[in-house]
C-alpha positions as CSV (number, residue, x, y, z in Angstrom):
1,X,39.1,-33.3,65.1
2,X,36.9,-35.5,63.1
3,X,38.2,-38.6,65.2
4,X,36.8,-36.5,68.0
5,X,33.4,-36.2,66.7
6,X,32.3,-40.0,68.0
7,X,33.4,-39.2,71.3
8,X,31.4,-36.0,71.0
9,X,28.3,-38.0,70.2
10,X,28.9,-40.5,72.7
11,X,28.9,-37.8,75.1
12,X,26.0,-36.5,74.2
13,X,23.7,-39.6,73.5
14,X,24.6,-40.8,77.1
15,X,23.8,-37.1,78.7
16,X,20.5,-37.4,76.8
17,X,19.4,-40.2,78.9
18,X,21.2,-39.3,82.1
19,X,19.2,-36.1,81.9
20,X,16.1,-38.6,82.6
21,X,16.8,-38.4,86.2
22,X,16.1,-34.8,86.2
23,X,12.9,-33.6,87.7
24,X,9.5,-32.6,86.2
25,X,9.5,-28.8,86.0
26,X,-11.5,-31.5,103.1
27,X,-18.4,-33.5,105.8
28,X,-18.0,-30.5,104.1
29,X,-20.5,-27.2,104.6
30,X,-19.4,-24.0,104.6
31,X,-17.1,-21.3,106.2
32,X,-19.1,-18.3,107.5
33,X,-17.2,-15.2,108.2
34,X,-18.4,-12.3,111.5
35,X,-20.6,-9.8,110.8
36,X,-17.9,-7.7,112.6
37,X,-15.6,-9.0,109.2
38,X,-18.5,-8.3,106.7
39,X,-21.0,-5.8,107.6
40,X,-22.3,-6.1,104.3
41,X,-23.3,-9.6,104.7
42,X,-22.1,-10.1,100.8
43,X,-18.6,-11.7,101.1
44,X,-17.7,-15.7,101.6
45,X,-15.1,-16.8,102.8
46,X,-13.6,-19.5,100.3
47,X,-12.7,-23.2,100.9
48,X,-9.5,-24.4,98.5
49,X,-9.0,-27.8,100.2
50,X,-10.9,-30.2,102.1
51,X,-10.4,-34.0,103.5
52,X,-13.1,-35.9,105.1
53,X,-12.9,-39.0,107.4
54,X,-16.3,-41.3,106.4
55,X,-16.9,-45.1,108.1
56,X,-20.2,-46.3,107.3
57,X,-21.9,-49.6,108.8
58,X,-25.4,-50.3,109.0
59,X,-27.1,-47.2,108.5
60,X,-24.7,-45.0,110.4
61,X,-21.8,-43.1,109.2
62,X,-19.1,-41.3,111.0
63,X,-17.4,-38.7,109.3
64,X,-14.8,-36.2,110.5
65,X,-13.9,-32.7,108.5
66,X,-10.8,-31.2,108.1
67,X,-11.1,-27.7,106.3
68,X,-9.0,-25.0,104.8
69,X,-10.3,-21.3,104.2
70,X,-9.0,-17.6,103.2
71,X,-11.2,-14.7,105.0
72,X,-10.6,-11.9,106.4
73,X,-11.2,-11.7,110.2
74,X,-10.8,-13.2,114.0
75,X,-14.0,-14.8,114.1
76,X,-15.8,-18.1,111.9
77,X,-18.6,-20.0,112.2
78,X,-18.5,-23.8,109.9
79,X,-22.1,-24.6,109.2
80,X,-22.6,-28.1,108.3
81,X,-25.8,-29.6,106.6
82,X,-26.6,-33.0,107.9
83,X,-29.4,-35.9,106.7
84,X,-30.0,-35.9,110.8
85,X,-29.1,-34.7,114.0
86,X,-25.5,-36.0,115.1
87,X,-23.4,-36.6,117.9
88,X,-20.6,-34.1,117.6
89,X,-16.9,-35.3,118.9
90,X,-13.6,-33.8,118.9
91,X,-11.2,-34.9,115.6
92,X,-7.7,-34.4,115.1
93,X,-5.4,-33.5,112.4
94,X,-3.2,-36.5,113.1
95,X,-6.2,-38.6,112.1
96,X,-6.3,-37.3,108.7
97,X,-3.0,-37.8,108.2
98,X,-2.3,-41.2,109.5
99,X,-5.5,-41.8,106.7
100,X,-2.9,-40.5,104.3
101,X,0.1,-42.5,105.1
102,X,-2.1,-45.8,105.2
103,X,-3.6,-44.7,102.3
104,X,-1.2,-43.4,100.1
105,X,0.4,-45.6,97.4
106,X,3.0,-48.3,97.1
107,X,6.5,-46.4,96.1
108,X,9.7,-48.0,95.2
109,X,12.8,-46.6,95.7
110,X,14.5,-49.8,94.0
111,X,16.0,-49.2,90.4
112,X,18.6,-50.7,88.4
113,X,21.6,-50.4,90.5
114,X,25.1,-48.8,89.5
115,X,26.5,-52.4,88.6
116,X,23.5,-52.8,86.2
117,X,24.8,-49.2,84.6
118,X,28.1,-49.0,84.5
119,X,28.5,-52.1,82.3
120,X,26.2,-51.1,79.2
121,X,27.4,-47.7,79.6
122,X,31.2,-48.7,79.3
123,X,30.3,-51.8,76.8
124,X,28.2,-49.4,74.6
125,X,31.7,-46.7,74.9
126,X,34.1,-49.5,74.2
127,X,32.0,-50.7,70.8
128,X,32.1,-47.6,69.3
129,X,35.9,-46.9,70.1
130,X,36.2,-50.2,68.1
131,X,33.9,-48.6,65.5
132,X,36.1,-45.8,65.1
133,X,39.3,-46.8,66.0
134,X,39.9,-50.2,64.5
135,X,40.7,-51.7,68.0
136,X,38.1,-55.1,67.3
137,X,39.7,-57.5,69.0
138,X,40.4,-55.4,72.1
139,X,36.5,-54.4,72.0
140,X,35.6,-58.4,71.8
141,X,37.8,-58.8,74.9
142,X,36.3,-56.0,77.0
143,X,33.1,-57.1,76.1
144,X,33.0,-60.5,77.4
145,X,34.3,-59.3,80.4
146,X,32.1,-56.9,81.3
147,X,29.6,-59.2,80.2
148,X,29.8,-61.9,82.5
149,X,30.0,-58.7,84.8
150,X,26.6,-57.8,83.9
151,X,24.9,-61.1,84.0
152,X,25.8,-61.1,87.6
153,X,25.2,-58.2,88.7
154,X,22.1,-57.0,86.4
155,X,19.5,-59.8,86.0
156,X,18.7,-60.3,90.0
157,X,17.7,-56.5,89.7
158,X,15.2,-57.3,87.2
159,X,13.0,-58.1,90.0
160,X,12.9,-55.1,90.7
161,X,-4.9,-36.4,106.1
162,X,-23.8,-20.2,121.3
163,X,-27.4,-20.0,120.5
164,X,-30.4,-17.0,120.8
165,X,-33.5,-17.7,122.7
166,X,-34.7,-14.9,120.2
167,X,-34.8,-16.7,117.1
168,X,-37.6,-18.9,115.9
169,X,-34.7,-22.1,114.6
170,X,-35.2,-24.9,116.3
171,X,-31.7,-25.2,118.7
172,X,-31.3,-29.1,119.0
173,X,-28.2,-29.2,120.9
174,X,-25.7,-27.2,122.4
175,X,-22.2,-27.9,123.7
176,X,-18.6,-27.3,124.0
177,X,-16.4,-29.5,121.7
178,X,-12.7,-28.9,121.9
179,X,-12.1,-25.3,120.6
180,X,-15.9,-24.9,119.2
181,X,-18.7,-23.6,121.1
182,X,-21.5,-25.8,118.6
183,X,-24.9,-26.0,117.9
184,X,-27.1,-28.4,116.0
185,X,-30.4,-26.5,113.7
186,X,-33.3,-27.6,113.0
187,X,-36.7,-25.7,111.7
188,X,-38.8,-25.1,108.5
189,X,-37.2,-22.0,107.2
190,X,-34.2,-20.5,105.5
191,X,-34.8,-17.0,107.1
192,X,-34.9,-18.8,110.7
193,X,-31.6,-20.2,110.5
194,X,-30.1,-16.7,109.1
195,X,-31.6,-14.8,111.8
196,X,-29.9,-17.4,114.3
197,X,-26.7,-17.0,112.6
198,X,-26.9,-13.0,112.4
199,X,-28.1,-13.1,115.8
200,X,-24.9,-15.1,116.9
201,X,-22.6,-12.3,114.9
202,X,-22.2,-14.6,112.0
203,X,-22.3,-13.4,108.2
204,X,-24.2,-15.0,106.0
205,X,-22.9,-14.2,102.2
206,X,-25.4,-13.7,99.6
207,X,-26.9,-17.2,97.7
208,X,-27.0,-19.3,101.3
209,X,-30.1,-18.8,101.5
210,X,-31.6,-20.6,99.0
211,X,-29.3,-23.7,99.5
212,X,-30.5,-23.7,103.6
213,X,-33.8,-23.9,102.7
214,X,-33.3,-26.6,100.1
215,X,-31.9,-28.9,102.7
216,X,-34.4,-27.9,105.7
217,X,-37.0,-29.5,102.7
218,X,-35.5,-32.5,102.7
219,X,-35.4,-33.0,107.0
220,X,-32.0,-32.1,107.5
221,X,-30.2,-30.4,110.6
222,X,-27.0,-28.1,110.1
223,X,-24.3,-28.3,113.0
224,X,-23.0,-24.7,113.5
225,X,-19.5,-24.5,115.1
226,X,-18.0,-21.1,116.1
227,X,-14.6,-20.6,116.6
228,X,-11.6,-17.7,117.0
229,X,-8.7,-17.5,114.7
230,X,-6.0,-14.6,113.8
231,X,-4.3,-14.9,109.7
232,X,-3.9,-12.7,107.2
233,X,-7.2,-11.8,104.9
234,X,-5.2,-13.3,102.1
235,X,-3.7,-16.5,103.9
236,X,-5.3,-20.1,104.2
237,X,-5.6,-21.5,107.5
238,X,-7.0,-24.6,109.0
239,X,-10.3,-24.9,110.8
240,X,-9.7,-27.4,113.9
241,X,-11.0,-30.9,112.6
242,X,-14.4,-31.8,114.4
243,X,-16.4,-35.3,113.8
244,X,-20.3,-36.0,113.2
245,X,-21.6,-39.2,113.5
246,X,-25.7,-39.5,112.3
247,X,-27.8,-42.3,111.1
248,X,-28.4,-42.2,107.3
249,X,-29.7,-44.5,104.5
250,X,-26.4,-44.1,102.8
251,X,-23.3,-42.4,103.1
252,X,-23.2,-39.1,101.8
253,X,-20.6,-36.2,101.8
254,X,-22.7,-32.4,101.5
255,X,-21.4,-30.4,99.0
256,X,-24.1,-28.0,97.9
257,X,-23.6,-25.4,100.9
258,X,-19.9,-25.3,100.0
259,X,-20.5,-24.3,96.3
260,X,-21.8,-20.4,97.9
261,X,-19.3,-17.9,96.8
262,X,-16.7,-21.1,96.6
263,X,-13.9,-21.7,93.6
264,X,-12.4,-24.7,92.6
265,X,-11.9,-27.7,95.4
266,X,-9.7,-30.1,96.0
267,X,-11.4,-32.6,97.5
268,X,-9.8,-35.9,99.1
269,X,-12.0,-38.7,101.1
270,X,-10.8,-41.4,103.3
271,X,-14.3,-44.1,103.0
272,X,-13.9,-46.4,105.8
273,X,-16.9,-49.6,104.6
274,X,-16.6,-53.1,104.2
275,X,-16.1,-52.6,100.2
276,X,-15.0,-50.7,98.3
277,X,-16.4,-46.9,97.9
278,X,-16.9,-45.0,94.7
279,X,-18.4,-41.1,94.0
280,X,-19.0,-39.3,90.9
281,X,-15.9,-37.0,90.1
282,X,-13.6,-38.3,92.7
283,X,-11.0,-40.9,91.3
284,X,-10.3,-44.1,93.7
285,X,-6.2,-43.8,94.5
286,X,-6.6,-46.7,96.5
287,X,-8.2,-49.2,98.1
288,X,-7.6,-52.2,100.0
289,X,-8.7,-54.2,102.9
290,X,-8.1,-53.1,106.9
291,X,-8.0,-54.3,110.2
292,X,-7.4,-52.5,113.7
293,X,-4.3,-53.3,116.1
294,X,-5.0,-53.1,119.9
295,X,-1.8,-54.8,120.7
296,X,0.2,-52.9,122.9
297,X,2.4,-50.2,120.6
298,X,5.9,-52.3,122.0
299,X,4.3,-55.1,120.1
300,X,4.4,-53.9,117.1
301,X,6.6,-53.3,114.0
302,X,5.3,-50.4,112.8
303,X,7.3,-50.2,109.8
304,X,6.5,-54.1,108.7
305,X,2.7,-53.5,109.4
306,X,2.3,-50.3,107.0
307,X,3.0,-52.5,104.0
308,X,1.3,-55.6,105.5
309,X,-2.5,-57.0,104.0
310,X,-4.8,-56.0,105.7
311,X,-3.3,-52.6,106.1
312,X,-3.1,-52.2,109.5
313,X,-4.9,-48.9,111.4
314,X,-3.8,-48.5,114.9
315,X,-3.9,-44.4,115.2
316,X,-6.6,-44.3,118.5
317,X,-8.8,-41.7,116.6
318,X,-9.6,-43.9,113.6
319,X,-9.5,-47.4,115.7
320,X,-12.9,-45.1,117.1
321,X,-14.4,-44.9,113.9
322,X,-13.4,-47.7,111.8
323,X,-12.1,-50.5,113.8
324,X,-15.7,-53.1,112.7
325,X,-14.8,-51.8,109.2
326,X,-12.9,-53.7,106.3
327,X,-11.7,-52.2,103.8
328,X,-11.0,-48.3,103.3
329,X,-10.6,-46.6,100.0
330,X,-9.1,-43.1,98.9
331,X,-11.2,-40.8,96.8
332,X,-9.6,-37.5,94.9
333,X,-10.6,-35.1,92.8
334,X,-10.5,-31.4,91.7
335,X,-14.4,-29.7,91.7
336,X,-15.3,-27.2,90.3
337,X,-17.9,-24.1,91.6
338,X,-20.7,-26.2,89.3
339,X,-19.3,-29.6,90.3
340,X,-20.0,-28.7,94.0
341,X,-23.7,-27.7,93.7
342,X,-24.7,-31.4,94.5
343,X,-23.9,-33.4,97.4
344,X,-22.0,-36.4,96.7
345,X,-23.8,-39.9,97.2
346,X,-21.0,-42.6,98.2
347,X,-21.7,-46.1,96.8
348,X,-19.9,-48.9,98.4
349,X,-19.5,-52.4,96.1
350,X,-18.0,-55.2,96.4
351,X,-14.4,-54.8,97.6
352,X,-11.5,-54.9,95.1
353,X,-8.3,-54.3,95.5
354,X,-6.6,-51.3,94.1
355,X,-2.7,-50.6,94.8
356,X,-0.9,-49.4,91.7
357,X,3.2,-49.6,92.6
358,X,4.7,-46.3,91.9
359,X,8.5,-44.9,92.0
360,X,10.3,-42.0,93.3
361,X,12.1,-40.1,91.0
362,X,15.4,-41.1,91.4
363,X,14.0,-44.9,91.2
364,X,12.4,-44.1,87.3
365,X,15.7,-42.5,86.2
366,X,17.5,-45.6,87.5
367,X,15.2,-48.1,85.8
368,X,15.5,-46.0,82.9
369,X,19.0,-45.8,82.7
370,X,19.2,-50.0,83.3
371,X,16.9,-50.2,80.3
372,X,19.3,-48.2,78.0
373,X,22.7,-49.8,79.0
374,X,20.8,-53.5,78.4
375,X,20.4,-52.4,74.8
376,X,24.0,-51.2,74.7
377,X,25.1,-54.4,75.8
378,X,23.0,-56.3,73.3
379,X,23.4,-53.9,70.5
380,X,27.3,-53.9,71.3
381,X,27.7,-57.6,71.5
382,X,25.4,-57.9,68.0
383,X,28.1,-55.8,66.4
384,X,30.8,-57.9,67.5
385,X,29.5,-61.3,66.3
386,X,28.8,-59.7,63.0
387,X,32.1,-58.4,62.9
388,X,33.7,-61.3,63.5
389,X,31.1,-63.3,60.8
390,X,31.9,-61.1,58.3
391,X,35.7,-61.4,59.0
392,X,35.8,-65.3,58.9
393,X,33.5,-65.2,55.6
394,X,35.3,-62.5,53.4
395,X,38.1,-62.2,55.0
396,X,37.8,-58.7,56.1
397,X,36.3,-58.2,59.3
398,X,33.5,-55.3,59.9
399,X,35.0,-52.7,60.8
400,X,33.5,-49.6,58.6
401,X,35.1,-46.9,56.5
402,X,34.7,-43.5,57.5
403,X,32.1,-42.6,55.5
404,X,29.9,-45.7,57.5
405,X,31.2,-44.8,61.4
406,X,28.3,-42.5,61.7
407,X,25.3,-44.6,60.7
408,X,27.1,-47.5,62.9
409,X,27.4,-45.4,66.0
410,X,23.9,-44.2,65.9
411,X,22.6,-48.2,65.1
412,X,24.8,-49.1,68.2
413,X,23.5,-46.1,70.4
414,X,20.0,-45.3,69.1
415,X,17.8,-48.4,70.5
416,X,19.2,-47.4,74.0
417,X,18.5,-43.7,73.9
418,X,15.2,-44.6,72.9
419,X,14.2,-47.7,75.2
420,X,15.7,-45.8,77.6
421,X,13.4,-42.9,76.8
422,X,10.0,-44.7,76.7
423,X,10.7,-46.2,79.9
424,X,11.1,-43.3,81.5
425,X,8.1,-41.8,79.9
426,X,5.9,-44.7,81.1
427,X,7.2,-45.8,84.8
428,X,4.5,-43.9,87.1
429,X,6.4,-41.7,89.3
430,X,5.0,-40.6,92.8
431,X,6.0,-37.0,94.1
432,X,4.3,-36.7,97.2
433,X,4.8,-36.2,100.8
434,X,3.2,-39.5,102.2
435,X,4.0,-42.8,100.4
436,X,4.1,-46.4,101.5
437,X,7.7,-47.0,101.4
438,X,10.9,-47.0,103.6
439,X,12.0,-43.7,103.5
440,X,10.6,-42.9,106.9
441,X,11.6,-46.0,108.7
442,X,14.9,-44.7,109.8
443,X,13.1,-41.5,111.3
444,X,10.9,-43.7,113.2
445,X,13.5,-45.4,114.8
446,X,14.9,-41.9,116.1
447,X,12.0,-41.2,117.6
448,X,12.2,-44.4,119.9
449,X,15.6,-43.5,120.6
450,X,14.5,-40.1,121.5
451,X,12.2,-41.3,123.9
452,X,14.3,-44.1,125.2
453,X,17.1,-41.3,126.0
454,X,14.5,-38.9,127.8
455,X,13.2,-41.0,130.1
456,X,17.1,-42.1,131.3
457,X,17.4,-38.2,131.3
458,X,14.6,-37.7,133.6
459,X,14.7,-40.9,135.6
460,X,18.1,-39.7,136.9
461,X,16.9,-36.8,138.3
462,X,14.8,-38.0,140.5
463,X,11.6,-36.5,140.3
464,X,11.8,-33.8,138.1
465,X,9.6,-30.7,138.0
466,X,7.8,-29.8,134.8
467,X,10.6,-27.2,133.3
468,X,12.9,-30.4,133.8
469,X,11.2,-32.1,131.3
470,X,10.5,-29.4,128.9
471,X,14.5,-28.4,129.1
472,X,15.4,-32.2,128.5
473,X,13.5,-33.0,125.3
474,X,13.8,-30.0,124.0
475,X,17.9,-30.5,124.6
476,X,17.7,-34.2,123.0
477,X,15.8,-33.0,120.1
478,X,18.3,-30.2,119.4
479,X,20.7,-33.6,119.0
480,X,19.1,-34.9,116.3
481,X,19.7,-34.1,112.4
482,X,16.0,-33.6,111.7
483,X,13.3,-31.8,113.6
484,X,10.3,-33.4,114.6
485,X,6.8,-31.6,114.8
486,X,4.8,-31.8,117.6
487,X,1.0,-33.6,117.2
488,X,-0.6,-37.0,117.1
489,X,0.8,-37.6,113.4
490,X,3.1,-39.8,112.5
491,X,6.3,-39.3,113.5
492,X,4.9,-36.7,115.5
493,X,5.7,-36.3,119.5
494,X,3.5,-34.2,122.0
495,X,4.3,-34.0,126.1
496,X,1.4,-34.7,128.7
497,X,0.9,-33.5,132.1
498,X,-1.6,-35.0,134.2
499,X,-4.0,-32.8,136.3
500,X,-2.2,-32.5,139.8
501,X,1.3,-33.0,137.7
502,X,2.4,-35.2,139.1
503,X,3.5,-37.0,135.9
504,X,4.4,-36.7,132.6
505,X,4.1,-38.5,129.7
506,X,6.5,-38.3,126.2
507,X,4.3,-39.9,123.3
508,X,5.1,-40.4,120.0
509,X,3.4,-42.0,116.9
510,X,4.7,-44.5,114.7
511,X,4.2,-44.5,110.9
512,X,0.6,-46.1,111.7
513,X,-0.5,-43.8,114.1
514,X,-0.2,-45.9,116.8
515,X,1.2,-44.1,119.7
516,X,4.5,-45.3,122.2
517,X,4.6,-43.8,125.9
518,X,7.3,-42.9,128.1
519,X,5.6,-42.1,131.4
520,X,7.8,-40.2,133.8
521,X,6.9,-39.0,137.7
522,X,7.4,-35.9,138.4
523,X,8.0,-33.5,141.7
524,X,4.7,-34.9,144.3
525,X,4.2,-38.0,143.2
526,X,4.6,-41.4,145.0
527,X,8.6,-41.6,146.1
528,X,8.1,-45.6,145.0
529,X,6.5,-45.2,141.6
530,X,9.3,-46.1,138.6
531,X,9.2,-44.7,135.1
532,X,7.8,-47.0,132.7
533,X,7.9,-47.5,128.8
């Protein structure tokens, strides 16, 4: 039993570091609810996440929203404060997260491999059966072997998102933008643009009105959007994304209306300038230089492009907004309810380049464990020289008596463990969604397969009706191993029909945004038309 103690400790010491692998237990404004909702007039509806789309350039910024709310009710209005009165366009959510996916950071998949591993691990258990079992010469054998094994298999890894003609506001503007009947406010007083809002059936909770009038001080306009939506009191839902674009000294992101009746924020900005941006309480992820692709989508490599410099943007909606602008930069942060009582004054400098590398989990572990089994093999290979030193010098080489085997098994096995250890501790690890790696490219691939195959589908049919073409992707998808979402996101796939349909189009979106057609004739159009990519 005691001869099985060192293989006990082995055991453990190398399950010690294996267990390193294993993993670590939205221009803003505010979200009025119906007075159908709140009678009272006393409730808010609150705001937990927010993103924001901002490209600035010579005193105009464009800046698209994308909002998250809990509130009870079917119907919302979002009332934005503004420095003037803005053009308001249609955003989508496929914008913000194509941002994201340019944006996010640089992660490695790439560890030390299994040949980097299996060597220290083995060399580190073959030392101490020499330790403890008097087998030196056999140890000095294996040793060199695995070696030379490690040498050549190790060290090249070391490189390794409505109106009331009886209220006294001032009603700027008025139009339909995607699913938002909107307005644009102007006028001198608070109780104006609350009578306009309770005229309209909107809510307004208690502490708005002093924040309304502090803005109309200053000149500026709020952009009311009212919209119908069906959730649970208690769940979070999305408000459609919408886009301003105004003239302003600098660029600015309004927070003060949000702060009414609001928690804690997590905010997230995607600054489009040419430099870089900073903003008090937001933390700069990223930020790097960027230039838009108009090539045709076949002309791309989508995959090469999202790690290229510049960055590439190529999704259509933020070509529209950014494409004169240089660099973009990512700002995050958590606010607080106090935090988001000031709007938030965006400072662009000089640009700089900020890109920190991080890993995936699996990567760290790896790294880790290729750390550990390089002091194994030095620590194992140090014992064997002094061994065979001390054997040559007194004649008895250095191999230790029982009462020794201990403290020499843990001087063989400890600087592993522990380099091992810190290494872990201090490789950033990335755990999100949206990273600049590989992972996805195999995905996009299917996805030009997928589109390949439906237009052979529906080319043989000879003009197919619509319900052809819904039953045929929908029968290729259900093919794949994976499902893919429908939007303009990437890696996302949506189906056109034109007015008269009379044709049809399959598009899908690369991991830059960009989209890829497959345009397909349908039942009533011209007999001598061909499908084309």
């Amino acid at each position: 039993m005691a001869r099985l103690a060192p293989l006990a400790f082995l055991l453990a010491a190398m399950l010690s570091v294996l267990a390193i692998g294993a993993p670590d237990a939205h221009a803003d404004g505010k979200v009025f609810l119906s007075i159908a909702s709140d009678p009272s007039g006393s409730a808010s509806a609150t705001m937990p996440r927010q993103r924001a789309i901002i490209a600035f350039k010579d005193g105009e910024q464009r800046m698209a929203i994308d909002t998250s709310f809990v509130g009870p009710g079917e119907e919302f209005a979002w009332l934005v404060p503004l420095p003037s009165e803005p053009e308001i366009l249609p955003a989508t959510e496929g914008m913000f997260d194509t941002a994201a996916m340019i944006t996010g950071p640089r992660v490695t998949g790439r560890g030390a491999p299994l040949g980097a591993i299996a060597p220290g691990v083995l060399i580190g258990a073959i030392v101490l059966i020499a330790i403890w079992f008097r087998a030196r010469r056999v140890a000095a054998l294996f040793t060199i072997l695995l070696t030379l094994t490690v040498v050549y298999f190790w060290l090249p890894a070391l490189g390794g998102s409505m109106g009331s003609p009886m209220s006294k506001v001032d009603v700027l503007q008025q139009q339909t933008v995607g699913v938002y009947d909107t307005a644009v406010l102007g006028g001198t007083r608070s109780d104006d643009v609350v009578t306009w809002l309770s005229d309209n059936g909107i809510a307004v909770p208690d502490g708005a009105n002093g924040v309304i009038q502090d803005y109309l001080d200053r000149g500026w306009v709020f952009a009311a959007a009212k919209l119908r939506g069906q959730a649970e009191p208690t769940a979070e839902r999305r408000a459609h994304p919408l886009q301003f674009r105004f003239t302003t000294e600098r660029p600015v992101y309004p927070m003060a209306l949000t702060a009414v009746g609001n928690e804690s924020i997590a905010l997230e900005l995607f600054v489009f300038a040419d430099g870089t941006a900073s903003a008090n309480g937001l933390e700069a992820l990223t930020s790097f230089g960027v230039q838009a692709d108009l090539r045709e989508p076949d002309e791309r490599n989508a995959g090469s492009l999202l790690r290229s410099r510049p960055v590439t943007i190529a999704h259509p909606g933020l070509v529209a907004m950014a494409s004169e602008l240089s660099a973009v930069t990512r700002l995050a942060g958590s606010l607080s309810a106090r935090d988001q009582q000031q709007d938030i004054p965006i400072s662009i400098q000089s640009k700089i380049e900020i890109d920190p590398l991080f890993n995936t989990p699996e990567a760290r572990s790896a790294r880790a464990l290729g750390g550990a089994a390089t002091l194994w093999i030095v620590c194992g290979v140090v014992w064997l020289l002094l061994a065979s030193v001390s054997g040559r010098n007194s004649g008895q080489p250095l191999l230790p008596g029982d009462s020794s085997r201990l403290l020499w098994t843990v001087a063989v096995l400890a600087p592993g463990v522990l380099v091992g250890a810190v290494m872990y501790k201090s490789t950033p690890v990335y755990r999100g969604e949206i990273g600049r790696g590989a992972s996805m490219l195999n995905d996009e691939k299917s996805l030009e397969i997928i589109s390949h195959i439906v237009r052979q589908e529906l080319v043989q049919s000879s003009r197919p009706s619509r319900t052809e073409v819904l039953d045929v992707v929908e029968a290729v998808l259900a093919d794949e191993d994976r499902d893919f979402a429908t939007g303009d996101s990437p890696l996302h796939y949506r189906i056109e029909f034109n007015e008269d349909e009379t044709e049809a189009r399959f598009i899908w979106h690369d991991l830059i945004g960009a989209e890829h057609r497959v345009v397909i004739p349908l039942v009533g159009g011209d007999p001598d038309d061909e499908a084309t990519p």
